[in-house]
N, C-alpha and C positions, 0 to 999 in steps of 0.2 A: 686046241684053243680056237674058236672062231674067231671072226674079220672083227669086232667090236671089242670084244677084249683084248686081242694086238693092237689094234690103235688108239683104245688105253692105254695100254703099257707103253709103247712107245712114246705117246706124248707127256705120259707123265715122268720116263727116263729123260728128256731133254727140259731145259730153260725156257719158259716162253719167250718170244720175241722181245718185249716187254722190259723185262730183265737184262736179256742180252745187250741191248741196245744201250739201256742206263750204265751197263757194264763197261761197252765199249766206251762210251762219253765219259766215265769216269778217267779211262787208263789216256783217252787222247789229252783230256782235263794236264794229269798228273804229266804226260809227254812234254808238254807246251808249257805248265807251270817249270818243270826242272827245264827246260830249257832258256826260259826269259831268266830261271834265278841264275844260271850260267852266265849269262849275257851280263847282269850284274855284277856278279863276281869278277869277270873278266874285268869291267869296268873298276872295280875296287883293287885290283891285282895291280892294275895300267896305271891306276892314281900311287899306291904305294911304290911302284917301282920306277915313278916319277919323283917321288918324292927322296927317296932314299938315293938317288941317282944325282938329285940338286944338293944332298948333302955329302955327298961324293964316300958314301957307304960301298962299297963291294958290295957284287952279288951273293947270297949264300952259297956255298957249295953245292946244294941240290934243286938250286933255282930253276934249270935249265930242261933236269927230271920233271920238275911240279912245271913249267909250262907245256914240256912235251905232252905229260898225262892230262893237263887240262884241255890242248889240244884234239887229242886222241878221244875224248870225250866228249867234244864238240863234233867229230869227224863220224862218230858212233850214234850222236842223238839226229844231226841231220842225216844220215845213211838209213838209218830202223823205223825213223819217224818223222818223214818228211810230211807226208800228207798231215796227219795229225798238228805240227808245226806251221805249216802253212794257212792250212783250212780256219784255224784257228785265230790266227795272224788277220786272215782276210774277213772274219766275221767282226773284229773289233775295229776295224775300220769304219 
């Protein structure tokens, strides 16, 4: 195989930049969307267990589990995807 037909091949075995990039943008997109909808939730969690708290309701028995894992899932999306998270944060500024 000569020098022009390997770098056909090769560039047409990869994404162009193009792609890539849009790619990237998308998954930081989806990084930062599941994270504000977190921030939400948390938010909605903090109202209902204010609320169930003023009505003097006990916690569930597995309350303690579901806040550790929402937790842990907060500890997971800023640890994987921080820049993403931020970058993001500081463009809607």
């Amino acid at each position: 195989m000569n020098i022009t037909k390997l770098a056909t091949a090769s560039s047409q075995k990869t994404s162009p930049q193009r792609v890539k990039r849009g790619i990237r943008s998308q998954c930081n997109q989806l990084a930062f969307d599941t994270y504000s909808h977190m921030i939400e939730l948390a938010q909605l969690v903090n109202e209902y267990a204010n609320l169930q708290t003023s009505r003097h309701i006990p916690e569930p028995k597995e309350w303690r589990e579901f806040l550790n894992n929402l937790e842990c899932a907060f500890e997971w999306l800023e640890r994987e995807h921080p820049t993403q998270i931020n970058s993001k944060q500081l463009t809607l500024l």
